[in-house]
LODO-544343 format. One record per atom (N, C-alpha, C, CB): z, x, y. Coordinates in steps of 0.1 Angstrom, whole numbers, plus 5000, padded with zeros to 4 digits. Glycine has a CB too. Example, Ala and Ser with C-alpha at 12.3 -4.5 7.8 and 13.67 -1.06 7.14 Angstrom:
<atoms>
507851324943/507851234955/507851324967/509051134955/507151284978/507151374989/507951295000/505751414994/
</atoms>
This chain:
<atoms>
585891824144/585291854157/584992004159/586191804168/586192064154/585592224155/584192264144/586992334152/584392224134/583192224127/582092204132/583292154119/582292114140/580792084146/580092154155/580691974153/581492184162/580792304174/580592424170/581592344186/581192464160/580792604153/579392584148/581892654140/579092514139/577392464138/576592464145/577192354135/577292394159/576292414171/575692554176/576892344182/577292644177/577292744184/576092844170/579092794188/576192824161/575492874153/573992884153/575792814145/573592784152/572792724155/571992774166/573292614155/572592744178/572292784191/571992954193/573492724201/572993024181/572693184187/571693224178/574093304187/570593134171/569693254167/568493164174/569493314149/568393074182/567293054193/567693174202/567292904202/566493304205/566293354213/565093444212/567293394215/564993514224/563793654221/564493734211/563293764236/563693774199/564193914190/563493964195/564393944175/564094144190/563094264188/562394284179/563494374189/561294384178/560494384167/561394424153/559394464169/562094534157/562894554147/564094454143/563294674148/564394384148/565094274142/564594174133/565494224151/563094124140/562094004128/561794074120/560693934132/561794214117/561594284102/562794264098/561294444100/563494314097/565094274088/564994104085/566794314101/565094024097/565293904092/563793854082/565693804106/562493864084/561593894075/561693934060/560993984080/562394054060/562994114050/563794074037/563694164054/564594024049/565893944041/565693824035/567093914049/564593744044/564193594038/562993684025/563093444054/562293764023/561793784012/560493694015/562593753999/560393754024/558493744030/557893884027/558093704050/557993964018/557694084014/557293994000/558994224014/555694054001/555394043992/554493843988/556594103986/555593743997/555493633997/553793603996/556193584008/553393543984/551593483984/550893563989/551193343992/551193733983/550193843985/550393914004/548493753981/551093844013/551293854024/552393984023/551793714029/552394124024/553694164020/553694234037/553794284004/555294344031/555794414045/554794514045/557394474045/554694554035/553994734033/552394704034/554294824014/551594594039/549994564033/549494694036/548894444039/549094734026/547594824030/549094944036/545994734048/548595044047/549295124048/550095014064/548395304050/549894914063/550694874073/551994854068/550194754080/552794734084/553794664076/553194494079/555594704082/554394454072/554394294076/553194264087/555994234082/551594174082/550894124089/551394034097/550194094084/552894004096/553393844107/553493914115/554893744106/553994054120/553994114132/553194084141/553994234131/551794084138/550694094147/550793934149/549194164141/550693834141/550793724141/552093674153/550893684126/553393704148/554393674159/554393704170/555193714157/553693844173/553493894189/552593804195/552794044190/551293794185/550193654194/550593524196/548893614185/551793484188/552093374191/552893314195/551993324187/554293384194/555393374203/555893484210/556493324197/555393614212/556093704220/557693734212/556293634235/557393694200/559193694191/559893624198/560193854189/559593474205/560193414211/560993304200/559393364222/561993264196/562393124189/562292974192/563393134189/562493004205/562192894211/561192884218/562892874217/559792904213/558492904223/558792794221/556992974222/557992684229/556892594225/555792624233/557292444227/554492574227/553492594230/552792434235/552992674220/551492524247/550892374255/550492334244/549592374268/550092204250/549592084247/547892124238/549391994263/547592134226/546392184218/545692034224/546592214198/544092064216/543291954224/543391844213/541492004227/543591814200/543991704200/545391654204/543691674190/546191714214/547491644216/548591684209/547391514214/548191744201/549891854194/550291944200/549791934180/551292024195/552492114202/552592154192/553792074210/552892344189/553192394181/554492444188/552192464175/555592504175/556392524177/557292674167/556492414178/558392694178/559092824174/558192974174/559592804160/558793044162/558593194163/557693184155/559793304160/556993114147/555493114142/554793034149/555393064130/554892924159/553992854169/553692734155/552492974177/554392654150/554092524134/554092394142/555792504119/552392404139/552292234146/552392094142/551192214151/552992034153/553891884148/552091814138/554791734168/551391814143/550391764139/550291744121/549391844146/551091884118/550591854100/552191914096/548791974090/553491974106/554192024095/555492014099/553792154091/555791964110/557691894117/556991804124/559092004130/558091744126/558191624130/558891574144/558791564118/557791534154/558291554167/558191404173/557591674175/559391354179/559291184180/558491164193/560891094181/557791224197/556891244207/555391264210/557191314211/555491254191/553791244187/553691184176/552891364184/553091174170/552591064160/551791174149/551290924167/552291264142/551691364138/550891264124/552891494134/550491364118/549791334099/550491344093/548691414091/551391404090/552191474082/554091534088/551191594080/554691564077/555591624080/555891744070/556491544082/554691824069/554391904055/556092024054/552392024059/556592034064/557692104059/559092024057/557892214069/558791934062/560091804064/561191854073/560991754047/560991924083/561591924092/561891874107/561291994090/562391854117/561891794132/561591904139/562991694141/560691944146/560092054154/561592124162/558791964166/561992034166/563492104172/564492184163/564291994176/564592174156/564592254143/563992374141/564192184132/562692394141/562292554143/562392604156/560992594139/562292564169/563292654179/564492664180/563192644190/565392594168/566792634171/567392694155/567792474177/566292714146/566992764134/565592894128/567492604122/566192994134/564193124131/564493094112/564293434138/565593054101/565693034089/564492934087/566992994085/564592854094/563592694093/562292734093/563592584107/562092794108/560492844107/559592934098/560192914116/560992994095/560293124080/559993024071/561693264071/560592904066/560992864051/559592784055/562792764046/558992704069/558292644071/556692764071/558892564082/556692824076/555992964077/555492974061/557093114083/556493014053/556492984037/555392914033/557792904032/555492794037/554692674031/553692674034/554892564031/553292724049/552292714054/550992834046/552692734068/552092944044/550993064039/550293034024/551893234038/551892924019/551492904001/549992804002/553192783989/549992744011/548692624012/547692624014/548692544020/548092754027/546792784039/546292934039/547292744057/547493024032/546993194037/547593154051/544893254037/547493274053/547893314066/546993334077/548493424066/545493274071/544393284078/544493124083/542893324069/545793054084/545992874087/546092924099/547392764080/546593004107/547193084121/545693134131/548293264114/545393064135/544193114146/544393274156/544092964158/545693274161/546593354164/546193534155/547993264161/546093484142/545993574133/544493624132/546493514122/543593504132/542093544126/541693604141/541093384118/541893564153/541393634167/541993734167/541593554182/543593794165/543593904168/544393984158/544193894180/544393974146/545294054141/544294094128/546793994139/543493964120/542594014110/541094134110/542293894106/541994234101/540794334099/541094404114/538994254096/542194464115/542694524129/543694634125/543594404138/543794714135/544494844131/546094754134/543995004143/546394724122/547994664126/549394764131/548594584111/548994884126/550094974137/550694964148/549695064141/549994924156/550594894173/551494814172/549594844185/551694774161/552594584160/553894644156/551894454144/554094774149/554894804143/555894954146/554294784131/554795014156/556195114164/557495084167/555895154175/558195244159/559495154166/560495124158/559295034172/559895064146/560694984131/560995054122/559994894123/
</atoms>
C-alpha cells in the first residue's frame, strides 16, 4: 500500500507549471538535444520546444486544451492530441501512436517528452501548429532569457 502511494505521490509532483529554466534541464536530461535534428543550441538559439511550449502550454503539465474542430483534445506540456497519439476513453481517437492514455501526459512531463519524441521522429516539429504560427523562422531568443 505504501508503494502505491509513493507512485502516486510521484507521479502527482511533476504535474505542475515549470519554469523555463527548469524544462531546459528536464529537456536536457531526456536528450532532446540534438533529437531528429531538433537540438538545444539550433542556429545561435536554444531548444526550439521553448517557443513551442510557451505557445502551447504556458509550461503548464497539466494543460488540457479546448475542444479542436474535429472533437479532439490535446494534451499536457506539448498540447498531444488524443485524436492520433493517447488514448482518451472519451473519444474515439484513430490511433494510439504513443500507446499511452492522455491522462498520462498531464501527470507524467517523462510521458509527454517520450511521446513529443515520436511525434518529431514522424512529423518534424512542423506536426505542432503552435510552432509553424509562432515560433518558425522567428527570433527564438525571447523564449530563452534567463536560462
Amino acid at each position: 500500500m505504501r508503494a502505491v502511494v509513493l507512485l502516486l505521490l510521484v507521479a502527482f509532483a511533476s504535474a505542475r507549471k515549470y519554469e523555463k529554466r527548469e524544462i531546459a534541464g528536464i529537456l536536457r536530461r531526456a536528450e532532446m538535444d540534438g533529437y531528429q535534428g531538433v537540438s538545444l543550441a539550433a542556429s545561435s538559439h536554444f531548444f526550439p520546444g521553448m517557443c513551442l511550449i510557451e505557445h502551447e502550454s504556458q509550461y503548464e503539465s497539466e494543460a488540457k486544451g479546448p475542444k479542436n474542430d474535429d472533437g479532439s483534445t490535446d494534451y499536457g506540456i506539448f498540447q498531444i492530441n488524443n485524436n492520433f497519439w493517447c488514448k482518451d476513453p472519451n473519444f474515439d481517437g484513430r490511433a494510439n501512436g504513443c500507446g499511452v492514455s492522455c491522462s498520462e501526459l498531464v501527470r507524467d512531463i517523462n510521458k509527454s517528452i517520450n511521446c513529443a519524441k515520436k511525434v518529431v521522429k514522424q512529423q518534424g516539429i512542423g506536426a505542432w501548429m503552435a510552432w509553424v504560427s509562432h515560433c518558425k523562422g522567428k527570433d527564438l531568443s525571447p523564449y530563452v532569457l534567463g536560462i
